[in-house]
C-alpha positions as CSV (number, residue, x, y, z in Angstrom):
1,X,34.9,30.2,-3.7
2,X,34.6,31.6,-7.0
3,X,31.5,30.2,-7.7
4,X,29.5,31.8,-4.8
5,X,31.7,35.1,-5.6
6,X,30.0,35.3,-9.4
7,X,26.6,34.2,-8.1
8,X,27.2,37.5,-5.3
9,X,28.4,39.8,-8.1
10,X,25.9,38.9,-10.5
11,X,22.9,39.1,-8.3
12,X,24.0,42.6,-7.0
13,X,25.4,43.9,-9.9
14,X,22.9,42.4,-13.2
15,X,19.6,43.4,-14.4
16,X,19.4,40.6,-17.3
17,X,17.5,37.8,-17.0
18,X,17.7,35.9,-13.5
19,X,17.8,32.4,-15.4
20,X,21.5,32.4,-15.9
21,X,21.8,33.2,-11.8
22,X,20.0,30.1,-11.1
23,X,21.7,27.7,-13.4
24,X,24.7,28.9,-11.5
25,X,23.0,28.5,-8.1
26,X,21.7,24.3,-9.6
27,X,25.3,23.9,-10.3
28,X,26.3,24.9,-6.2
29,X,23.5,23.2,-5.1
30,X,25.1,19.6,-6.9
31,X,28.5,21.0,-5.1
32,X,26.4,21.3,-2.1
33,X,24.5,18.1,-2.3
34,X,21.2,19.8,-1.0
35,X,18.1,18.4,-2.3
36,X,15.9,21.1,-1.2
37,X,17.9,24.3,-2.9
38,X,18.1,22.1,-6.1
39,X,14.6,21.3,-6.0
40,X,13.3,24.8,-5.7
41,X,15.8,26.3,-8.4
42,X,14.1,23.4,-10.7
43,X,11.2,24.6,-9.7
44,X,12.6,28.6,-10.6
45,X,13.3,27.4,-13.9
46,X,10.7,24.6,-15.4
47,X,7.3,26.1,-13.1
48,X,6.2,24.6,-10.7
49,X,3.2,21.7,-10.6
50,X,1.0,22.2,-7.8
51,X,-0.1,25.1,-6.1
52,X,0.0,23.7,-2.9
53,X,4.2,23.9,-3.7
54,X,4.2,27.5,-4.8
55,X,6.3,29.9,-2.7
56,X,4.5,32.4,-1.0
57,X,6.0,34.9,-3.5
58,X,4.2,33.2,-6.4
59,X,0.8,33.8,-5.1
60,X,-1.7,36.4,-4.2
61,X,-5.6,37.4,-4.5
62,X,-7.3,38.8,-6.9
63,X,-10.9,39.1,-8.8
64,X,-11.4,37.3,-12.0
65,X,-13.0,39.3,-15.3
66,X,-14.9,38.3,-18.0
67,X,-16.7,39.8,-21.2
68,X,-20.4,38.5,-22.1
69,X,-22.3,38.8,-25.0
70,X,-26.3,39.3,-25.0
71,X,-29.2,39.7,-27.6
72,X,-29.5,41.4,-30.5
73,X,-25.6,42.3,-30.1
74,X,-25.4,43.8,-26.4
75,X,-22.7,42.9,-24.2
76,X,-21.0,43.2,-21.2
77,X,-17.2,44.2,-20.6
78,X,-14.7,43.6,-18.1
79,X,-17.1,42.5,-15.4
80,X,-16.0,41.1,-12.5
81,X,-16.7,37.3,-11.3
82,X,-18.0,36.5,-8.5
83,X,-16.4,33.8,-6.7
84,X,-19.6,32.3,-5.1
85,X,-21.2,31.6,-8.1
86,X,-18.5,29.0,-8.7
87,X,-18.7,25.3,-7.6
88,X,-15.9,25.2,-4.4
89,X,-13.4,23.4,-6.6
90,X,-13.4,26.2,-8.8
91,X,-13.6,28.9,-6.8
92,X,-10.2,29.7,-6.7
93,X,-9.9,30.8,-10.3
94,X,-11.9,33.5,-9.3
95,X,-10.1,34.7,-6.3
96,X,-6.7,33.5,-6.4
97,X,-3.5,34.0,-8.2
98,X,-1.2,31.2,-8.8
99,X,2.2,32.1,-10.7
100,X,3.0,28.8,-12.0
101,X,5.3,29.3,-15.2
102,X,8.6,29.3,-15.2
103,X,10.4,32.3,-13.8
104,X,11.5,33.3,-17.5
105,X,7.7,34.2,-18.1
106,X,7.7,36.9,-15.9
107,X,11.1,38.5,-16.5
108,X,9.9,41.4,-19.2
109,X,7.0,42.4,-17.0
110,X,6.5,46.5,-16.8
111,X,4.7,47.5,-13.6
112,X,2.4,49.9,-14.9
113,X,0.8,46.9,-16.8
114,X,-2.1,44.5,-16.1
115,X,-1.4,41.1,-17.7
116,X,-4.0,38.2,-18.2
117,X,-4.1,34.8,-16.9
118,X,-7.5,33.1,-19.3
119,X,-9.5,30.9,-18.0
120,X,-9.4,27.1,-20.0
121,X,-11.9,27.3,-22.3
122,X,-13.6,24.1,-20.9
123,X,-14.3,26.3,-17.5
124,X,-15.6,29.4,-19.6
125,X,-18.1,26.8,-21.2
126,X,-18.9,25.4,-18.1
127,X,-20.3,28.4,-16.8
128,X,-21.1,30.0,-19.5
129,X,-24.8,30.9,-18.7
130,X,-24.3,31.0,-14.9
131,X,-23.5,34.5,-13.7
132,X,-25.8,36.6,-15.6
133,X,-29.2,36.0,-17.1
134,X,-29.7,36.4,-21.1
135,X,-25.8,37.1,-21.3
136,X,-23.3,34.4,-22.1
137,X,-19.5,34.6,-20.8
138,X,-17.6,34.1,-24.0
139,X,-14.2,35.0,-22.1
140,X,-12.4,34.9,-18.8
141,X,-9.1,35.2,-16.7
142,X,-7.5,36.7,-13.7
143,X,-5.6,39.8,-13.7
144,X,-2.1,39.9,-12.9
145,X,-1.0,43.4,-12.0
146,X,2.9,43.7,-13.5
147,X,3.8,44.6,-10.0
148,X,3.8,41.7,-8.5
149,X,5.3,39.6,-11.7
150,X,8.5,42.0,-11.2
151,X,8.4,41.3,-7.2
152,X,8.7,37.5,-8.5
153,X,11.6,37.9,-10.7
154,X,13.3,40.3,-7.6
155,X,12.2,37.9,-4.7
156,X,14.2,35.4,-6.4
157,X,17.3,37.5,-7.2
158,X,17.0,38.2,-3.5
159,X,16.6,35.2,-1.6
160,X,19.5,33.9,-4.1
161,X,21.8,36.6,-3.3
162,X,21.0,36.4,0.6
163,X,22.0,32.7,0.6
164,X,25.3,33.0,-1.7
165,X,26.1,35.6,1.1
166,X,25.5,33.4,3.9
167,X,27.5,30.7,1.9
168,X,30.6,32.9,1.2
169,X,30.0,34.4,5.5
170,X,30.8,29.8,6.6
171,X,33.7,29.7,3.9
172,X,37.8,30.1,4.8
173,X,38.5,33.1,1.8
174,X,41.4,31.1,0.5
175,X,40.0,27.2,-0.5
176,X,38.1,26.8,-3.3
177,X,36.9,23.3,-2.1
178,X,35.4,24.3,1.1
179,X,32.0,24.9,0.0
180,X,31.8,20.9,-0.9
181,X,33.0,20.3,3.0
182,X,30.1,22.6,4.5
183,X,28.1,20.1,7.1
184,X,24.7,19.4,5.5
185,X,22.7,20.8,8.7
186,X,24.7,23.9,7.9
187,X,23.7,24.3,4.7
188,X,20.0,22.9,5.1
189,X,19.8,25.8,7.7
190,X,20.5,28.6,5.4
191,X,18.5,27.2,2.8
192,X,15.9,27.1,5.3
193,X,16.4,30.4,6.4
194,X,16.9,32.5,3.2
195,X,15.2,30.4,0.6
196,X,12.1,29.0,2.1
197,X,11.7,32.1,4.5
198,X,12.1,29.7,8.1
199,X,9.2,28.1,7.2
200,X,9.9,25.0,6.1
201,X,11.8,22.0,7.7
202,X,14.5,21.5,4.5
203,X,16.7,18.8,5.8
204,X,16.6,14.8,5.4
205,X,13.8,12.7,6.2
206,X,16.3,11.4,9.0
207,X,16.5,14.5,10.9
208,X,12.5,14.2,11.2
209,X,13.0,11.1,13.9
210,X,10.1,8.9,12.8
211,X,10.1,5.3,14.7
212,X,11.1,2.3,12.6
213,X,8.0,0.3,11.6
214,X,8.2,-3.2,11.5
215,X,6.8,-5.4,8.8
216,X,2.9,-5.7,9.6
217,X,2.6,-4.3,13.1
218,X,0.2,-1.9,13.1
219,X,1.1,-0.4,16.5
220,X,4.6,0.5,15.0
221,X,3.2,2.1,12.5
222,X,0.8,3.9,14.6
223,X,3.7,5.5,16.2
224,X,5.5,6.5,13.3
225,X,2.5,8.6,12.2
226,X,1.7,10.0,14.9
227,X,5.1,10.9,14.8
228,X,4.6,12.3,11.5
229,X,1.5,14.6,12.4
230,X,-0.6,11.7,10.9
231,X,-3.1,9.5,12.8
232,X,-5.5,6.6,13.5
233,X,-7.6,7.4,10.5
234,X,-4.7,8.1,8.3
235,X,-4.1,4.0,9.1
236,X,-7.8,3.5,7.8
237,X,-7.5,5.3,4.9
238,X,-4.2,3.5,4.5
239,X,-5.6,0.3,4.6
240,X,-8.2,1.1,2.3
241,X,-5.9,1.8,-0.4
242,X,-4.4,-1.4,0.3
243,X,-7.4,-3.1,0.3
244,X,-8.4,-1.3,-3.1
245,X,-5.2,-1.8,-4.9
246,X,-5.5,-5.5,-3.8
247,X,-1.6,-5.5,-2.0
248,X,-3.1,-5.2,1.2
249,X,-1.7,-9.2,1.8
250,X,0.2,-8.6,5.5
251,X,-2.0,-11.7,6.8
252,X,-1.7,-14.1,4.1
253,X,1.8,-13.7,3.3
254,X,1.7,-13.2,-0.4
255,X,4.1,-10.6,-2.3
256,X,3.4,-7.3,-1.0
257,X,3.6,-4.1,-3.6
258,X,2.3,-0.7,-3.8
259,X,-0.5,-0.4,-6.5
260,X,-2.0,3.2,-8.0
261,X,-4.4,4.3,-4.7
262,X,-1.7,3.9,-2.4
263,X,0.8,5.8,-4.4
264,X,-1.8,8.4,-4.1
265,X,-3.1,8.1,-0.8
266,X,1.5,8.6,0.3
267,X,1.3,11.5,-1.6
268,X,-2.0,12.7,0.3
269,X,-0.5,12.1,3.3
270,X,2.6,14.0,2.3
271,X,0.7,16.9,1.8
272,X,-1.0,16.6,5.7
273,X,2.3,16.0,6.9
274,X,3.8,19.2,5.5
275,X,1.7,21.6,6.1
276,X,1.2,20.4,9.9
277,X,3.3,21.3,12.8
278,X,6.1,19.5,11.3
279,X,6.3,22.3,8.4
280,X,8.1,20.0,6.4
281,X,9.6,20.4,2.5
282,X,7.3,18.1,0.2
283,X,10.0,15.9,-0.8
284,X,10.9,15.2,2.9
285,X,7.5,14.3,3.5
286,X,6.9,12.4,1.0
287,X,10.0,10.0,1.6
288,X,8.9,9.8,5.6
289,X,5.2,8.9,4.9
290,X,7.1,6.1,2.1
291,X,9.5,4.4,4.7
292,X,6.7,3.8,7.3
293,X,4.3,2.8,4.7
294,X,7.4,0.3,3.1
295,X,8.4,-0.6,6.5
296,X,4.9,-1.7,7.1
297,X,4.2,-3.7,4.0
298,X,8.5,-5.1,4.4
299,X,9.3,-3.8,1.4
């Protein structure tokens, strides 16, 4: 198909900007009708939202810097932050690096440089007086060595090229249709494979097998979690947020909804659910964790 063949020559043969490569790669993943590759070549192209969704690619370790200033015009340059001194929910600005931005950020990278990622200035203030005594930090951020901004930008090219090849390997050379007849598990297999690295479960929340869950029985949906990696407490919680959205009405037969904490408490769940045994993408997740909660409240 033509449209795998330019997405081949291009990703072998280009050096530009890998932006126009994935616009062609949204476009075969509409022909394709696969969620998952069109969900993480949005993600390639308008950053992603959450770290817990980053690529393994996209992230790394490091050792946050900062400058301080002191009496009588002293200060202290390029010192390096330690971690502990953080609260835990902020620790990870000191330690980790999480390439967010669209991949267009990181395309005119140079590997011999070290770029900066700054700290909000509400953190800065925060601890402003906390690491060193007499000396305020004025100004923070994480190093980014341009190495590993490039190995972004050719990770990508990579894992796009390896699936147009696997692509082109399942189609007959002479129909330019047959990449829109490919059977989905085919296709969520190589996206699998060469785009999420074989560690995610990219296909339909159908393929995950989760037991129907019938209106206000809480056995059935006792089984459907633990069918999803989820448990006994996970129905607690979920009860909770019920209870504190004020739907929770499975007794008294009034209209059942889902109100703000038990949007967030499905999305919480999500998050178990995919990165436990199941492995699955976040999307998948999310919808499996929705139908048993829906199936529960008979929505």
């Amino acid at each position: 198909m033509k449209l795998v063949d330019d997405i081949i020559e291009e990703a072998i043969g280009s050096t530009d900007s890998v932006a126009p490569l994935l616009r062609k790669c949204l476009v075969l993943s509409y022909k394709l009708k696969n969620t998952p590759l069109r969900t993480w070549v949005e993600a390639e192209l308008n950053g992603y939202t959450a770290a817990d969704d980053l690529p393994d690619y996209r992230k790394s370790t490091g050792v946050a810097m900062g400058h301080f200033s002191g009496p009588l015009g002293a200060s202290i340059r390029n010192q390096p932050l330690a971690a502990s001194i953080l609260e835990e929910e902020h620790q990870h600005h000191a330690r980790e690096i999480y390439m967010m931005q669209s991949i267009a950020t990181y395309e005119d990278a140079k590997k011999d440089e070290t770029y900066q990622m700054p700290w909000q200035a509400d953190l800065t203030a925060y601890y402003q007086s906390k690491f060193i005594r007499g000396y305020a930090l004025h100004s923070a951020w994480m190093p980014i060595p341009g190495t590993m901004m490039v190995g972004l930008v050719d990770a990508v090219r990579t894992r796009v090229l390896t699936f147009a090849l696997e692509i082109q390997a399942e189609l007959p050379a002479d129909d330019e249709t047959a990449v829109e007849k490919l059977s989905p598990e085919t296709v969520d297999k190589l996206v699998n494979v060469t785009i999420y690295g074989g560690n995610v479960v990219v296909g339909n929340v159908e393929t995950m097998n989760a037991p129907t869950v019938v209106a206000g029985d809480k056995a059935s949906l006792e089984t459907a979690f633990k069918a999803l990696g989820l448990g006994a407490d996970d129905v607690l919680t979920l009860e909770a947020s019920l209870q504190e959205d004020g739907t929770y009405t499975i007794a008294d037969g009034q209209k059942k909804t889902v109100g703000k904490k038990t949007l967030e408490w499905i999305g919480g769940a999500a998050k178990k659910v995919g990165n436990g045994a199941l492995a699955v993408g976040g999307a998948v997740a999310e919808e499996a964790v929705k139908r048993a909660v829906f199936g529960y409240l008979g929505l």
